[in-house]
N, CA and C atoms as a LAMMPS dump frame, in Angstrom:
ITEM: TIMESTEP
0
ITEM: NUMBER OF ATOMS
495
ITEM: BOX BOUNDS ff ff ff
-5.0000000000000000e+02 5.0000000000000000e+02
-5.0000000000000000e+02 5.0000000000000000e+02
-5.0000000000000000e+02 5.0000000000000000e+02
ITEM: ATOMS id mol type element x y z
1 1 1 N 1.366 0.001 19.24
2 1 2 C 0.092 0.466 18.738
3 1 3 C 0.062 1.986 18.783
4 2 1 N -0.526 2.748 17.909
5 2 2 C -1.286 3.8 17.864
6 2 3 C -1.696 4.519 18.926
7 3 1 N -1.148 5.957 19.199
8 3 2 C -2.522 5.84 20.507
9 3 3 C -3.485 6.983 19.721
10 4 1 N -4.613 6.93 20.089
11 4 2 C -5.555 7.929 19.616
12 4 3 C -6.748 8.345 20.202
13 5 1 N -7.402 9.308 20.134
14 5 2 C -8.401 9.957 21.179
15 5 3 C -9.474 9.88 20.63
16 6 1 N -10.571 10.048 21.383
17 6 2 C -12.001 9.952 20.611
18 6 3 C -13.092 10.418 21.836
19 7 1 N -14.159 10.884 21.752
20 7 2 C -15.497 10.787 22.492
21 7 3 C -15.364 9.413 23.217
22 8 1 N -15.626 9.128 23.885
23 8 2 C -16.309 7.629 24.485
24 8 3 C -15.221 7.092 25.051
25 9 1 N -15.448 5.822 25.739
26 9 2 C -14.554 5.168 25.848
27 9 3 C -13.309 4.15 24.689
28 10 1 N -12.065 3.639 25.519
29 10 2 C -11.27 3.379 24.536
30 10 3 C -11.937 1.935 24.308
31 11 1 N -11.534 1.492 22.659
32 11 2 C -11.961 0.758 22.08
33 11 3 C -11.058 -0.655 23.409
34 12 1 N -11.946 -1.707 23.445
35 12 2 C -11.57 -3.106 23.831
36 12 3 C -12.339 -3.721 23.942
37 13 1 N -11.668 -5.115 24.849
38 13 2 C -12.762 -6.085 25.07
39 13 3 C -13.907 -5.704 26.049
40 14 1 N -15.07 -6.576 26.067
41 14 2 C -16.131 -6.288 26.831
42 14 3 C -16.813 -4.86 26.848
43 15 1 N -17.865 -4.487 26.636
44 15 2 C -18.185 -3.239 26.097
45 15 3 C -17.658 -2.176 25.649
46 16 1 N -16.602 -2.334 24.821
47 16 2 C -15.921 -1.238 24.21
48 16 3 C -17.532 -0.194 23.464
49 17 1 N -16.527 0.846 23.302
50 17 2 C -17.794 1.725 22.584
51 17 3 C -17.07 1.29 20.769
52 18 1 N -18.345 0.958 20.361
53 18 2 C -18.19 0.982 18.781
54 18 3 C -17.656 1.996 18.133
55 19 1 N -16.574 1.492 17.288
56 19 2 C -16.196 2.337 16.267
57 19 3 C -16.414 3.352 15.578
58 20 1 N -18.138 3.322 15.071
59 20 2 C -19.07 3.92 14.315
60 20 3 C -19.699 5.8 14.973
61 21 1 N -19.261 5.5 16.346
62 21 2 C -19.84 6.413 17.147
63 21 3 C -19.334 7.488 17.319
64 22 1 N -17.755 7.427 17.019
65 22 2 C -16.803 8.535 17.434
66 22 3 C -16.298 8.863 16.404
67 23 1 N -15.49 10.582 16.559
68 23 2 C -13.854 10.495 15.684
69 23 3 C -12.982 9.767 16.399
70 24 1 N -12.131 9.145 15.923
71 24 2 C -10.725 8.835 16.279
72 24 3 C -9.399 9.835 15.845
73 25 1 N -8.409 10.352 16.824
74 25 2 C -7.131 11.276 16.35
75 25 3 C -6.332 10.143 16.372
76 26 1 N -5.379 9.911 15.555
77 26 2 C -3.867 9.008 15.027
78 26 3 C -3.23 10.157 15.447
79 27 1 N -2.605 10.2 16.529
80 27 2 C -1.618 10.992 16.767
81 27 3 C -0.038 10.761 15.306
82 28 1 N 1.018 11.552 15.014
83 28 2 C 1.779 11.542 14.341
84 28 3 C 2.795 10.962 15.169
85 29 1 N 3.883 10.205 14.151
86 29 2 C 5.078 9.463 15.166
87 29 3 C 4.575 7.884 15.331
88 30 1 N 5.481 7.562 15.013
89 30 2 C 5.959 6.128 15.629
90 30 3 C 4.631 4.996 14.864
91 31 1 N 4.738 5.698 13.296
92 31 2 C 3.526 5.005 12.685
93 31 3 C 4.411 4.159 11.158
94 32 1 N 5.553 4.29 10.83
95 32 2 C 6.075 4.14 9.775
96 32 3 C 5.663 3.097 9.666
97 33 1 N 4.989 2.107 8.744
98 33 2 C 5.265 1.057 8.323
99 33 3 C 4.286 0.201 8.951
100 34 1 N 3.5 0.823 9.899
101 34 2 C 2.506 0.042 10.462
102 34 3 C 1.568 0.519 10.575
103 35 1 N 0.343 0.069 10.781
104 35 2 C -1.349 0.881 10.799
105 35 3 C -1.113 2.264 11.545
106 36 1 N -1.62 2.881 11.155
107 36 2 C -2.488 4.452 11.534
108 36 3 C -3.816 3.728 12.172
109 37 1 N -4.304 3.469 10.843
110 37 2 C -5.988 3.165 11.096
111 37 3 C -5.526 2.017 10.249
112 38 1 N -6.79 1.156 11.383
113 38 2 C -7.174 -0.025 10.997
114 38 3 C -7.805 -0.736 12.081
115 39 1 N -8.379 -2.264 11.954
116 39 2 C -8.927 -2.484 12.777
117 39 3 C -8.567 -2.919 14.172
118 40 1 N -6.89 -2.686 14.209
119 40 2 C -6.716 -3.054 15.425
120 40 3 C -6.477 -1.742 16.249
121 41 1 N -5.946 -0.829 14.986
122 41 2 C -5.717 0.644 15.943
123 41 3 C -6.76 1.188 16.847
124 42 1 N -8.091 1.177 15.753
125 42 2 C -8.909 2.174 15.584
126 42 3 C -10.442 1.449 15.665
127 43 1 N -9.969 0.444 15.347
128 43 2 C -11.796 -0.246 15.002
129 43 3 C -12.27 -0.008 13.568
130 44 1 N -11.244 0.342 12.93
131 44 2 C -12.031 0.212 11.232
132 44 3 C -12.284 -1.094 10.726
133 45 1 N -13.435 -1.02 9.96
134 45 2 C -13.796 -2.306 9.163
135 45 3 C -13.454 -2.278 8.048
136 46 1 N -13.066 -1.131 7.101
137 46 2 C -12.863 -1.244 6.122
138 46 3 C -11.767 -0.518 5.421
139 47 1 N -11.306 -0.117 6.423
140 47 2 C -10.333 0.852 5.523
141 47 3 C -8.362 0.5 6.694
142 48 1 N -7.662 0.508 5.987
143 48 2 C -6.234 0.473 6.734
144 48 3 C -5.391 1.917 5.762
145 49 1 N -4.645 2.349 6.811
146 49 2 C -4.128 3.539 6.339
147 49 3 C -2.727 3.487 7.273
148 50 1 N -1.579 3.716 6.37
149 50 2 C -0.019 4.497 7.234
150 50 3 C 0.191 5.504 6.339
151 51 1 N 1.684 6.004 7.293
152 51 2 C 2.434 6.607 6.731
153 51 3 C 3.492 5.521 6.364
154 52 1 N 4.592 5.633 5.514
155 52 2 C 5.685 5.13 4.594
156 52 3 C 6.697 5.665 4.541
157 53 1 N 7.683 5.625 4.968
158 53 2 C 8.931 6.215 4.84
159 53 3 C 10.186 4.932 3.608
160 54 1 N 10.389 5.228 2.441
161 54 2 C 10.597 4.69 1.978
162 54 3 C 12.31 5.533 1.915
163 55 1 N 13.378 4.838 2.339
164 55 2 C 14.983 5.518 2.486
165 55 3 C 15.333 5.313 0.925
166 56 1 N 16.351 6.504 1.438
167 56 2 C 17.055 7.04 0.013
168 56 3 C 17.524 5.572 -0.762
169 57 1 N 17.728 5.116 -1.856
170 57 2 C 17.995 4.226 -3.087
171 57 3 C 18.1 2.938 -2.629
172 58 1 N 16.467 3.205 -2.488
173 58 2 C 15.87 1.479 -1.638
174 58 3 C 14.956 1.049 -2.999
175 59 1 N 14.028 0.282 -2.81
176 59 2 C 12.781 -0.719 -3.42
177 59 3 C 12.368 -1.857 -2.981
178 60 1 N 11.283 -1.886 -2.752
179 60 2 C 10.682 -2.777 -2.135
180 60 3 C 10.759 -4.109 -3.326
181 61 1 N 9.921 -5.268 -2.636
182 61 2 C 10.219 -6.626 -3.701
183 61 3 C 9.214 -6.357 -4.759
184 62 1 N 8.866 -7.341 -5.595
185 62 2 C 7.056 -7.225 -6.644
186 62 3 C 6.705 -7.546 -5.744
187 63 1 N 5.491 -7.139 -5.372
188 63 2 C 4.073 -7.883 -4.689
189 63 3 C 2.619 -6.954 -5.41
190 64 1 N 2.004 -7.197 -4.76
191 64 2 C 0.13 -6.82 -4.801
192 64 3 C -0.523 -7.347 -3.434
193 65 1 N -1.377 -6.979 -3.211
194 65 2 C -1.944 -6.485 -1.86
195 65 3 C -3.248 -6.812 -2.022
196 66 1 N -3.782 -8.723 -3.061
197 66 2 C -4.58 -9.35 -2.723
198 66 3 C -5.91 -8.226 -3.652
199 67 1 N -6.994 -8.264 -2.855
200 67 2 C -8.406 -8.104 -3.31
201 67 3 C -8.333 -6.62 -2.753
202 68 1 N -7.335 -5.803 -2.315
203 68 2 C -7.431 -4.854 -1.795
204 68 3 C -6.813 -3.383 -2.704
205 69 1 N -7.843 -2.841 -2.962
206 69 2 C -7.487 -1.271 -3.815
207 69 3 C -6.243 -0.567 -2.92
208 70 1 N -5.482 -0.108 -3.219
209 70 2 C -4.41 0.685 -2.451
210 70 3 C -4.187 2.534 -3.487
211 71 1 N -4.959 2.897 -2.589
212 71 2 C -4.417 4.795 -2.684
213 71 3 C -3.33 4.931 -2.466
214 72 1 N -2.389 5.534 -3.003
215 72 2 C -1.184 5.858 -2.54
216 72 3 C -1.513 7.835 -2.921
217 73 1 N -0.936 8.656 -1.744
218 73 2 C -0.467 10.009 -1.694
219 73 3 C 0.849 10.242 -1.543
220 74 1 N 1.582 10.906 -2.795
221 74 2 C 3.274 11.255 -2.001
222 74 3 C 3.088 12.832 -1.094
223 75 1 N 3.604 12.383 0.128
224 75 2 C 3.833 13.468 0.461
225 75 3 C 5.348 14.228 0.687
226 76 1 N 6.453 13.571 0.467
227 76 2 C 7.621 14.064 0.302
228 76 3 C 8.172 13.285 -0.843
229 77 1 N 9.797 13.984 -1.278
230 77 2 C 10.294 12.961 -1.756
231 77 3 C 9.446 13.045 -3.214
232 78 1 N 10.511 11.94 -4.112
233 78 2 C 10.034 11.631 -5.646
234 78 3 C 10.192 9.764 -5.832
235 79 1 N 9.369 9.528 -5.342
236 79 2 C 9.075 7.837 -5.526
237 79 3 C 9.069 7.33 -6.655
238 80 1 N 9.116 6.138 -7.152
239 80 2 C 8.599 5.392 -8.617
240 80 3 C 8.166 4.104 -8.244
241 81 1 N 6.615 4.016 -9.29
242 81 2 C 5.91 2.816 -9.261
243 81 3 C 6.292 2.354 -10.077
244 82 1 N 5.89 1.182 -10.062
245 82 2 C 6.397 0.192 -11.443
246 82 3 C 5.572 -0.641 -11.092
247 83 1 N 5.367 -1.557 -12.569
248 83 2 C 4.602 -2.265 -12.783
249 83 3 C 4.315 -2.932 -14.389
250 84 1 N 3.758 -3.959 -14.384
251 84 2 C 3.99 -4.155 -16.058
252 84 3 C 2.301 -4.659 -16.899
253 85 1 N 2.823 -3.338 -17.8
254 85 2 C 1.508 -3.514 -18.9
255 85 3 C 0.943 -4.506 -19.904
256 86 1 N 1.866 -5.801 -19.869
257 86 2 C 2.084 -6.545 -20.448
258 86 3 C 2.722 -6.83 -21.939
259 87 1 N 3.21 -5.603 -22.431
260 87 2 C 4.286 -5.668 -22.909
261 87 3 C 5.641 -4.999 -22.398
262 88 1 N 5.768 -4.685 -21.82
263 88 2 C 7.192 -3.55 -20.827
264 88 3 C 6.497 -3.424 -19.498
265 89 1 N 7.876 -3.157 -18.863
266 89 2 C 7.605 -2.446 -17.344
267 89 3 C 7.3 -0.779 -17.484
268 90 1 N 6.599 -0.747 -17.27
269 90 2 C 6.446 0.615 -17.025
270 90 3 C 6.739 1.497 -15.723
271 91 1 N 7.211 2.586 -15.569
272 91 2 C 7.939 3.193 -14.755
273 91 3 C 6.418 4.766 -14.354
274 92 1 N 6.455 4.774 -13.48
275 92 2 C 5.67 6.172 -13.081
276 92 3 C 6.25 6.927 -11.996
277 93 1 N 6.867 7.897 -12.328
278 93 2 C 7.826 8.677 -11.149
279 93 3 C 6.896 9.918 -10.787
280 94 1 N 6.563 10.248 -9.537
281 94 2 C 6.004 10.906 -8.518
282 94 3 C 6.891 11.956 -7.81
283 95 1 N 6.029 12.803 -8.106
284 95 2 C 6.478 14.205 -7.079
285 95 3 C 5.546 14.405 -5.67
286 96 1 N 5.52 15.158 -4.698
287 96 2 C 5.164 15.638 -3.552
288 96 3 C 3.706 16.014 -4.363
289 97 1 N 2.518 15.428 -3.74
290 97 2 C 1.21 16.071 -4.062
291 97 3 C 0.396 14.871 -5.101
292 98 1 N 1.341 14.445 -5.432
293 98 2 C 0.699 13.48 -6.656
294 98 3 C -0.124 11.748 -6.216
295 99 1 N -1.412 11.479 -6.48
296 99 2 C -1.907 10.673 -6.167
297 99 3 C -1.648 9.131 -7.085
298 100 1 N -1.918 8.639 -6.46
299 100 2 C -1.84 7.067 -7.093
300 100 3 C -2.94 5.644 -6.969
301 101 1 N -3.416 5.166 -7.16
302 101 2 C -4.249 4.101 -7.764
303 101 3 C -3.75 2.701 -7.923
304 102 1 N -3.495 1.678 -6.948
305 102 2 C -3.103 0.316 -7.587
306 102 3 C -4.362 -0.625 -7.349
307 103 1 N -4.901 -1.123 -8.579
308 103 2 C -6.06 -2.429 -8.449
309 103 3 C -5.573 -3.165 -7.43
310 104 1 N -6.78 -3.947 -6.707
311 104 2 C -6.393 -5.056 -6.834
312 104 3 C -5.308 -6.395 -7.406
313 105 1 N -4.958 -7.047 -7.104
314 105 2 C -4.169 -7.888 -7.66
315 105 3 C -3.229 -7.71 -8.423
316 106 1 N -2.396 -6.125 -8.524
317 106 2 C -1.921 -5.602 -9.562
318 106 3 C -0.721 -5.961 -9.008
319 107 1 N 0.249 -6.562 -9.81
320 107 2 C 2.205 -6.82 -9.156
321 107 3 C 2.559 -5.51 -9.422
322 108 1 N 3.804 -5.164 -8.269
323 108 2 C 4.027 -3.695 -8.677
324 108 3 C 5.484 -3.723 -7.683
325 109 1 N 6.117 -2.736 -7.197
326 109 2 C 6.67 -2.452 -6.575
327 109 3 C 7.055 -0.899 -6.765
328 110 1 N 7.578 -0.267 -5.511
329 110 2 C 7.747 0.842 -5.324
330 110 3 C 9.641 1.373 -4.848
331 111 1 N 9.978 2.533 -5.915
332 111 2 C 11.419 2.493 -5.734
333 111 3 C 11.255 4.371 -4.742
334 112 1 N 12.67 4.125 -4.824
335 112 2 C 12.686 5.591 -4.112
336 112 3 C 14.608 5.628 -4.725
337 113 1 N 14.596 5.965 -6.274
338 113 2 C 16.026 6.407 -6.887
339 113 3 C 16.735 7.281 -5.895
340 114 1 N 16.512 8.664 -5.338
341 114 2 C 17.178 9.593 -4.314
342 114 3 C 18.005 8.918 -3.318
343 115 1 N 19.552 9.105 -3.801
344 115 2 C 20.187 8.774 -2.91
345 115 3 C 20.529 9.441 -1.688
346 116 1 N 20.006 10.5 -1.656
347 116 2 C 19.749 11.493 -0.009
348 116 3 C 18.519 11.823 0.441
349 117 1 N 17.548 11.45 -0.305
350 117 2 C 16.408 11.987 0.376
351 117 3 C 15.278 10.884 0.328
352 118 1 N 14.48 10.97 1.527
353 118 2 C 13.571 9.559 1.242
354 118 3 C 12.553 9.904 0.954
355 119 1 N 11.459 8.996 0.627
356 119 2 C 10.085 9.046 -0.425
357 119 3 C 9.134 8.543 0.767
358 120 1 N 8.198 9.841 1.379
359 120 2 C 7.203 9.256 2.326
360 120 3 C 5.736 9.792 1.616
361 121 1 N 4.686 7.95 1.934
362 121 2 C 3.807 8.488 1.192
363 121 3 C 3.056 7.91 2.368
364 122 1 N 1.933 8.292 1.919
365 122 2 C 0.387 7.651 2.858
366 122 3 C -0.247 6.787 1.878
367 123 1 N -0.828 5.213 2.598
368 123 2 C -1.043 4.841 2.071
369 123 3 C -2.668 4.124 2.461
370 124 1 N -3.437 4.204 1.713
371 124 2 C -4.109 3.599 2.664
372 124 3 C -4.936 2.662 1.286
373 125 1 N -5.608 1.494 2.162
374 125 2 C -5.887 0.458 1.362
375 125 3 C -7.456 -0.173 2.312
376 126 1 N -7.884 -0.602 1.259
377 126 2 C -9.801 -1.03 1.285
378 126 3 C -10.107 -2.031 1.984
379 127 1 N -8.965 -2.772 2.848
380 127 2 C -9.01 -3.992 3.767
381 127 3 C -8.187 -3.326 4.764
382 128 1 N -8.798 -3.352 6.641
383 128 2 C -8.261 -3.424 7.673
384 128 3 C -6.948 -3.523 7.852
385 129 1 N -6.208 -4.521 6.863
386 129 2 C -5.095 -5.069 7.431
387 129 3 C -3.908 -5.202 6.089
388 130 1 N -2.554 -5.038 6.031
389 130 2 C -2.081 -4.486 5.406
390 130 3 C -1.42 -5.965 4.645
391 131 1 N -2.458 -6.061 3.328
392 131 2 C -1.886 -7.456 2.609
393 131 3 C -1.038 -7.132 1.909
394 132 1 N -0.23 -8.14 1.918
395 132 2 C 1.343 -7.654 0.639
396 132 3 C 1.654 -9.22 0.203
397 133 1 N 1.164 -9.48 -0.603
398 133 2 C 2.072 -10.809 -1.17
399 133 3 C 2.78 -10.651 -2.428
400 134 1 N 3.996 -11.282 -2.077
401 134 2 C 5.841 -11.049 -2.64
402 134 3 C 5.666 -11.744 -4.336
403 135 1 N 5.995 -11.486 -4.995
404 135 2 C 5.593 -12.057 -6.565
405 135 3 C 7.309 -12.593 -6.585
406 136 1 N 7.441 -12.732 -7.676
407 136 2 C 9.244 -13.283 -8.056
408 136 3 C 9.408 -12.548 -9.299
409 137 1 N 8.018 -11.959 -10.325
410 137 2 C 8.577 -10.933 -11.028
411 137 3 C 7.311 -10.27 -11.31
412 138 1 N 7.314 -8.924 -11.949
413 138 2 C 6.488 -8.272 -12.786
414 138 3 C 5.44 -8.991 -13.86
415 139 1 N 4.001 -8.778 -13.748
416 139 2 C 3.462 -9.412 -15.189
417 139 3 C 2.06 -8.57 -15.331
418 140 1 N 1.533 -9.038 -16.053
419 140 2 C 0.527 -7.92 -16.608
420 140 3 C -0.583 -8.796 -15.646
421 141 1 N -1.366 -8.433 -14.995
422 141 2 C -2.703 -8.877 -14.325
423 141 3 C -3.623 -9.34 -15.194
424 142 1 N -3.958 -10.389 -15.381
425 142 2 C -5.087 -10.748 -16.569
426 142 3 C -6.621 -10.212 -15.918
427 143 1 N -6.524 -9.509 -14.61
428 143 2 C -8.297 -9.143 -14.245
429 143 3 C -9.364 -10.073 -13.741
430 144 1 N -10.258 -10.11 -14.471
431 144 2 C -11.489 -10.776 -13.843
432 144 3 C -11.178 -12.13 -14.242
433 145 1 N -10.597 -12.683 -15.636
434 145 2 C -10.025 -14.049 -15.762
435 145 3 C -9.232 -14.399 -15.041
436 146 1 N -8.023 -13.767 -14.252
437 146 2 C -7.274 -14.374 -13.343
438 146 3 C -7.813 -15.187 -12.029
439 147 1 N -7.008 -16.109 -11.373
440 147 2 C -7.611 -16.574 -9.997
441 147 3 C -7.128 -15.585 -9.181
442 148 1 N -7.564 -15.413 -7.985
443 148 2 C -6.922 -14.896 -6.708
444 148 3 C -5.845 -15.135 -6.999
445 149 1 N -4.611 -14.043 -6.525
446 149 2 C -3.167 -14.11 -6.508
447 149 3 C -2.272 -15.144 -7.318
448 150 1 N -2.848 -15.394 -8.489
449 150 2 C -2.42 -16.043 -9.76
450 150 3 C -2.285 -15.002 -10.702
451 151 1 N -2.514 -14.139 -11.139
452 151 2 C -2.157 -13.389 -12.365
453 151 3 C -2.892 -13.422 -13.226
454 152 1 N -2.583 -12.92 -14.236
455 152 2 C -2.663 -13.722 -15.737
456 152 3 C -2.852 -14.951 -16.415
457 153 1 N -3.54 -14.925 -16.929
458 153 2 C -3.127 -16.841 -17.484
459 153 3 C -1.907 -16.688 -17.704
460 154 1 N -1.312 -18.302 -17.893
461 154 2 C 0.375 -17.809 -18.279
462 154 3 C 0.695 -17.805 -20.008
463 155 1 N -0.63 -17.864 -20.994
464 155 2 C -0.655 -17.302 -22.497
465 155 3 C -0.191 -15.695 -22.356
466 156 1 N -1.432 -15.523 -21.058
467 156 2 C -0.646 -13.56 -21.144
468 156 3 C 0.082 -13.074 -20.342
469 157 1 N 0.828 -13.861 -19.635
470 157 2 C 1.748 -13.121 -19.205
471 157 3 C 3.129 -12.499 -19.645
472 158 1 N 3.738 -11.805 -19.252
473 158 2 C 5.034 -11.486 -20.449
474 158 3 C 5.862 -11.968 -19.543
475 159 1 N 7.093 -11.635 -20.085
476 159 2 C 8.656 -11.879 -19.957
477 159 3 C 8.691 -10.941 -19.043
478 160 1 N 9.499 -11.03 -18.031
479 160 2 C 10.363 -10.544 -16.673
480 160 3 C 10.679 -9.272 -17.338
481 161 1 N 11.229 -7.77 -16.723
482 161 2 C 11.489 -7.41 -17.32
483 161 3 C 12.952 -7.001 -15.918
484 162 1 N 14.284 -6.899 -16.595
485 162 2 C 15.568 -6.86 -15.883
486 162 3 C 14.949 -5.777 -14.748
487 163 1 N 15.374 -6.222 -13.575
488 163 2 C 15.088 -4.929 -12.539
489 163 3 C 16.076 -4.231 -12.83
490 164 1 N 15.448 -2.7 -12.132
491 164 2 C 16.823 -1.729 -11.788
492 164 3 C 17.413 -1.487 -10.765
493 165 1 N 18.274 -0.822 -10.58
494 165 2 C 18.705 -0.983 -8.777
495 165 3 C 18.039 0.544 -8.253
């Protein structure tokens, strides 16, 4: 876990001091890949946030991250999103400074091409807790017609499109 400082006492069981009352500091270190903030770090209700260290000529699988909006910030490194518009995959490559936006329910995955240098971003997302469910390929999100973590109808969904390495 996190350690972090605040006014009051530390958050736990039996009269912890509420969340609402204090700042909380996320100290830096030993956060890759797991909450900063969230509700187990910190006592947030609504918000989950890391850092990301994504290594040189990696990519993560497709997924989407459920009912939950995800900000992405690069702060090092030149990352690429992907994701598909429903006719092609589309590719969005990121420099240091540049912000990012994934809906809800959107399939996507994230590359990091640099074979020496890695892609660290901050990420933070509109649910406590850090949802990721794994897709098997790219497809266009059909939106408010889709079910929960169903997609598209499968009239609109497209064709796979070949990954890259």
């Amino acid at each position: 876990m996190t350690t972090h400082e605040g006014a009051g006492a530390p958050l736990g069981p039996g009269g912890a001091t509420p969340p609402n009352d204090r700042v909380h500091h996320v100290r830096s270190g030993g956060t890759d890949g797991r909450a900063a903030i969230s509700g187990g770090t910190v006592g947030s209700r609504r918000l989950w946030m890391s850092l990301v260290e994504n290594p040189p000529s990696s990519a993560t699988d497709n997924h989407h991250h459920g009912d939950s909006e995800a900000g992405i910030y690069v702060v090092s490194g030149h990352p690429v999103f992907v994701y598909h518009d429903g006719t092609r995959e589309v590719r969005l490559a990121a420099d240091p400074g540049d912000f990012f936006l994934v809906p809800p329910f959107v399939p996507h995955r994230e590359e990091n091409p640099d074979p020496h240098e890695p892609a660290v971003v901050v990420i933070a997302r509109t649910t406590q807790e850090p949802i990721k469910v794994s897709v098997p390929e790219l497809y266009r999100f059909g939106g408010a017609n889709a079910r929960q973590g169903e997609g598209a109808d499968p009239a609109e969904r497209a064709e796979p499109s070949p990954r890259t390495p």
